[in-house]
C-alpha positions in Angstrom: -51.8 10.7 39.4 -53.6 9.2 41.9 -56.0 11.7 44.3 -54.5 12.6 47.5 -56.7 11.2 50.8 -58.0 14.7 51.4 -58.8 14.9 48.0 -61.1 11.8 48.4 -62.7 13.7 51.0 -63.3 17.0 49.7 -61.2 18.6 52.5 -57.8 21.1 52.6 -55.0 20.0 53.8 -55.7 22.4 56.8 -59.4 21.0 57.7 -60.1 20.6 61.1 -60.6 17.4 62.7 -64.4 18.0 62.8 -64.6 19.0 59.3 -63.3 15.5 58.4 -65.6 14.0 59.9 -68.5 16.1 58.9 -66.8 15.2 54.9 -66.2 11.2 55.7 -70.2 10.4 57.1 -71.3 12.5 54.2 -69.9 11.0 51.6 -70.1 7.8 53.4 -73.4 8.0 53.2 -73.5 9.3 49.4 -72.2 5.8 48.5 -73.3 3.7 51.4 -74.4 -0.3 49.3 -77.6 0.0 51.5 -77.9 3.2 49.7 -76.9 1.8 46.5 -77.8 -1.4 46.3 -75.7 -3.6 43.2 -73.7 -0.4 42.2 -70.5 -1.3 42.2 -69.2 2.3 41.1 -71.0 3.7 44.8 -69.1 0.5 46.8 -65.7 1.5 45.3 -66.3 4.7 46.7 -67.5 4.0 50.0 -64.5 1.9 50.2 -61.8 4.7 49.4 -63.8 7.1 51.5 -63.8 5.0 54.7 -60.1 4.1 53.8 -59.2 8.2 53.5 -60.7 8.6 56.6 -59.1 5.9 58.3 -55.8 7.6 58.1 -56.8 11.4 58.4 -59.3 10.7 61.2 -56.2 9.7 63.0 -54.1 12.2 64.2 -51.1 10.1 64.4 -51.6 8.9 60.8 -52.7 12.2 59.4 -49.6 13.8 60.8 -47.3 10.2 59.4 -49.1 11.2 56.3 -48.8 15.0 56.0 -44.9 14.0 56.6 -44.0 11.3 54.1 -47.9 10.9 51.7 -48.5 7.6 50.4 -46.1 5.6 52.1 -46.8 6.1 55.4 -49.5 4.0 54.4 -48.1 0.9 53.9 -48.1 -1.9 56.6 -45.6 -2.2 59.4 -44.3 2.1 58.2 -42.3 3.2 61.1 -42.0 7.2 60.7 -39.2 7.3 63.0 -37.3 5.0 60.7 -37.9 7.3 57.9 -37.0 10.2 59.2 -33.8 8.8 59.8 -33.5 7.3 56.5 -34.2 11.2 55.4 -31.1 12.4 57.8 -29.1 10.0 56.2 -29.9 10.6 52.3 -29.0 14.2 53.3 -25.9 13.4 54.8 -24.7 11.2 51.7 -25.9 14.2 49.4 -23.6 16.3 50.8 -20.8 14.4 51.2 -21.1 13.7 47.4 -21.5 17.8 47.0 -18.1 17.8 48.7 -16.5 15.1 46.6 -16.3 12.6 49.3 -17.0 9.2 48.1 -19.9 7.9 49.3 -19.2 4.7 49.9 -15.6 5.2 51.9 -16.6 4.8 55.6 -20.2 4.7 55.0 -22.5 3.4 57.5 -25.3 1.8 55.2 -28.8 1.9 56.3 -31.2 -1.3 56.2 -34.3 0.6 54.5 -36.6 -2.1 55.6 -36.0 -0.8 59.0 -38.5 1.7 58.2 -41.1 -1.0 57.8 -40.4 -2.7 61.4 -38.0 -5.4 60.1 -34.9 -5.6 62.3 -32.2 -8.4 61.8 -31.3 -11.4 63.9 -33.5 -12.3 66.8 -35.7 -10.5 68.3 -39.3 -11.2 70.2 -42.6 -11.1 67.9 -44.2 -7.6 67.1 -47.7 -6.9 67.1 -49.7 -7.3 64.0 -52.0 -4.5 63.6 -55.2 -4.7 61.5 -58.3 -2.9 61.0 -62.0 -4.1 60.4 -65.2 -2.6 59.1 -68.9 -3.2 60.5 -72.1 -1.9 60.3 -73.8 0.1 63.4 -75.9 -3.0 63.8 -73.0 -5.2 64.8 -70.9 -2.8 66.2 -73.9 -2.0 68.7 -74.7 -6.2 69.4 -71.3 -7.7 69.2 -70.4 -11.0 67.7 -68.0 -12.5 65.4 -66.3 -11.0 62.2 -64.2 -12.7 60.1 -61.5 -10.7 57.7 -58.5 -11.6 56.3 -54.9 -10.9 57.1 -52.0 -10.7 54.7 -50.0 -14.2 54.9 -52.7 -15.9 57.1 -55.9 -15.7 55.3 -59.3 -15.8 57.0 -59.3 -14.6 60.7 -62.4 -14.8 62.9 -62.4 -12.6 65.9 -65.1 -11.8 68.8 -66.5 -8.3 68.9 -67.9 -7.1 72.7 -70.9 -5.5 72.3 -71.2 -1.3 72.2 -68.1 -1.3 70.0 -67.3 2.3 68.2 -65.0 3.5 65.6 -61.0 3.3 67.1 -62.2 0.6 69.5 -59.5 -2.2 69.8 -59.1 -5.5 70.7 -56.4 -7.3 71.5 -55.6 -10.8 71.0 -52.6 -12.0 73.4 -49.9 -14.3 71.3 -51.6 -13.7 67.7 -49.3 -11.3 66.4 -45.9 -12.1 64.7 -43.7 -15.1 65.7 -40.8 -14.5 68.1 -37.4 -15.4 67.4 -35.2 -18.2 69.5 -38.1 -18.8 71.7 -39.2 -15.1 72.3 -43.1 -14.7 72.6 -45.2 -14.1 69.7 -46.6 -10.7 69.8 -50.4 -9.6 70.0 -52.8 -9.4 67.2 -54.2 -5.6 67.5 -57.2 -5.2 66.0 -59.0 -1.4 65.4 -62.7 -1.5 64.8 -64.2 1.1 61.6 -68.1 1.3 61.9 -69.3 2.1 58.7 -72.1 5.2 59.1 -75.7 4.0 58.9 -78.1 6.1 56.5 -80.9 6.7 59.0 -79.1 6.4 62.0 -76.2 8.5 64.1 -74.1 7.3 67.0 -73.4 10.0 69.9 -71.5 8.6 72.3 -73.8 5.8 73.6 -77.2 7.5 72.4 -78.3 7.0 69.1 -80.2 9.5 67.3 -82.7 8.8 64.3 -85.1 10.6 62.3 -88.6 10.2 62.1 -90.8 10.6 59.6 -93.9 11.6 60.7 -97.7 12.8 59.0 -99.1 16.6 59.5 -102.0 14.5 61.6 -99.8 12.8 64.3 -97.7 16.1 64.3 -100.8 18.4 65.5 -103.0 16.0 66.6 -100.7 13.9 68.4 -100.5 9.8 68.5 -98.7 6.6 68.9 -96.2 5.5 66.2 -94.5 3.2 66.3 -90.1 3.2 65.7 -88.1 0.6 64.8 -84.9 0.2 66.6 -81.8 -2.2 66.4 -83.6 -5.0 68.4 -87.7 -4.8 68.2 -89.7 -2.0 67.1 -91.2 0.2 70.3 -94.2 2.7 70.4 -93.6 6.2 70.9 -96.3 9.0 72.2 -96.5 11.8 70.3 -97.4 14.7 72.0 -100.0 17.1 70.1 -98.5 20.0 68.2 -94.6 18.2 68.0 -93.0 20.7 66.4 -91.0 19.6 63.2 -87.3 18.3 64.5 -88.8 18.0 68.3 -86.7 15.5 69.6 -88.2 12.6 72.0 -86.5 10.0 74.4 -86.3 6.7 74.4 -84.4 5.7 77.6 -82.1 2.6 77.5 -83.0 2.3 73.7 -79.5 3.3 72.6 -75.9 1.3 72.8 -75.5 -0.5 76.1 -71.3 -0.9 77.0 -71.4 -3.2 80.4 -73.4 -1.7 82.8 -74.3 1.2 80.8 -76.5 2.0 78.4 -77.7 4.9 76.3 -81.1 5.9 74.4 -82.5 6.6 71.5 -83.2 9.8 70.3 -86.2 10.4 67.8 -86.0 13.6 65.8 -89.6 14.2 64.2 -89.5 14.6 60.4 -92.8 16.5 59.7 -93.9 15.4 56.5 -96.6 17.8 54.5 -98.9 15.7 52.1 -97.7 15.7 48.5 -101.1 15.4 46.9 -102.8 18.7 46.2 -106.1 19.2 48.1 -107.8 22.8 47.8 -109.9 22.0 51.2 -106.5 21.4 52.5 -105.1 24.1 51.6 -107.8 26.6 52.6 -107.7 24.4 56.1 -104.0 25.6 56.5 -104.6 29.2 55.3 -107.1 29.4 57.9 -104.6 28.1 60.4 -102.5 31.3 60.2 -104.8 32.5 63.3 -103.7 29.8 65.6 -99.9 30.9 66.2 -99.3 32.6 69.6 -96.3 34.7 68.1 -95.1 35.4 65.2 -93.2 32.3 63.8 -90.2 34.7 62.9 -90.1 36.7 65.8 -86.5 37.6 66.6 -84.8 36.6 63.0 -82.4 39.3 62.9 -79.0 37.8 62.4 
């Protein structure tokens, strides 16, 4: 049997929104191809990890799915639709209970209404669709191409500053209307993938640093790299470890907008053994102001 989607995820069927979230970037992550470069095993999993999260990080869907699993799933599911499909299996079942027959006077129901198929004409319905991207080309726009059951290869235009549940809609690209009806609309829902290094917040990014003990204490300019060209950052002396430092305009820009970059420091000691060193930091126990763990009662 296969795993539910909170299964996939780790979660209970009574996790809160942020704990899915929290679940999908981390095990998106885990198994992210940068991250696992060739292993096919890690890109299967990223894939049924994004697609888990697609539906619970939804509250429509989750709730579509809480209601009727699996198939709420499928393409075109109208819940609706099913949940009169559900009145009417009950109804039959208890006319059968009290020996009516179930076909006398029966009204029968088209169960590929539940899908969004109605009979005889009728004006085109949207197609939805969803795409994944990485941050880098969610963040600069362009073109994506992805294919769509029935039509094959699709290429659409990204804007730039695009984030997950971002949509674009394409007038007249959606299913064909009946007797001369308009076409419907081609709806298309953006997934960004999660970057390894790097988190989106709002239209601030926020990365992590790794730094030496030297430019730490002693302070200096690094330099960072960022989704366009690399820029130098001061360091001021004695940065303490996860001190965060701006970057203004360095982050998404949306139209007239844009956000910066945040750089968390990532103090990193030296992993080679060196007794003058270590005597060097031992001495340093002198140079604190306060105690370091002044005030750790919980």
């Amino acid at each position: 049997m296969a795993d539910s989607l909170y299964e996939v995820l780790g979660v209970g069927k009574d996790a809160t929104a942020d704990a899915i979230r929290g679940a999908y970037r981390k095990l998106a992550r885990k198994h992210h191809p940068d991250v696992n470069p060739g292993n096919t095993k890690a890109e299967d999993a990223f894939k049924k990890v994004a697609s888990a999260y697609e539906v619970l990080g939804d509250d429509a869907k989750r709730k579509a799915y809480d209601e009727f699993g699996d198939a709420s799933t499928s393409a075109g599911f109208d819940a609706a639709k099913a949940r009169d499909y559900a009145r009417y299996q009950n109804t039959q079942q208890r006319r059968s209970a009290r020996g009516f027959d179930d076909d006398a006077g029966a009204i029968p129901f088209d169960f590929s209404e539940m899908f969004g198929r109605q009979r005889g004409p009728r004006a085109g319905h949207d197609l939805q669709a969803t795409v994944q991207m990485d941050l880098r080309t969610a963040i600069a726009g362009g073109e994506v191409t992805f294919d769509i059951p029935g039509r094959g290869p699709t290429r659409v235009r990204i804007p730039p500053g695009a984030d997950t549940g971002s949509t674009v809609r394409i007038a007249g690209k959606g299913a064909a209307g009946a007797g001369g009806a308009p076409a419907g609309d081609l709806v298309i829902e953006i997934e960004v993938t999660p970057h390894p290094r790097v988190e989106r917040e709002g239209l601030d990014l926020r990365l992590r640093l790794p730094v030496t003990l030297d430019e730490a204490y002693n302070g200096g300019s690094v330099e960072v790299p960022t989704f366009g060209a690399p820029v130098v950052l001061k360091i001021p002396p004695r940065s303490q470890p996860g001190a965060v430092l701006r970057l203004r305009g360095k982050g998404v820009a949306r139209k007239d907008q844009h956000g910066d970059l945040l750089v968390v420091l990532d103090v990193r000691l030296p992993d080679k053994a060196d007794d003058a060193l270590a005597e060097a930091i031992r001495a340093s126990a002198g140079l604190y102001t306060k105690p370091v763990r002044e005030g750790g009662t919980l």
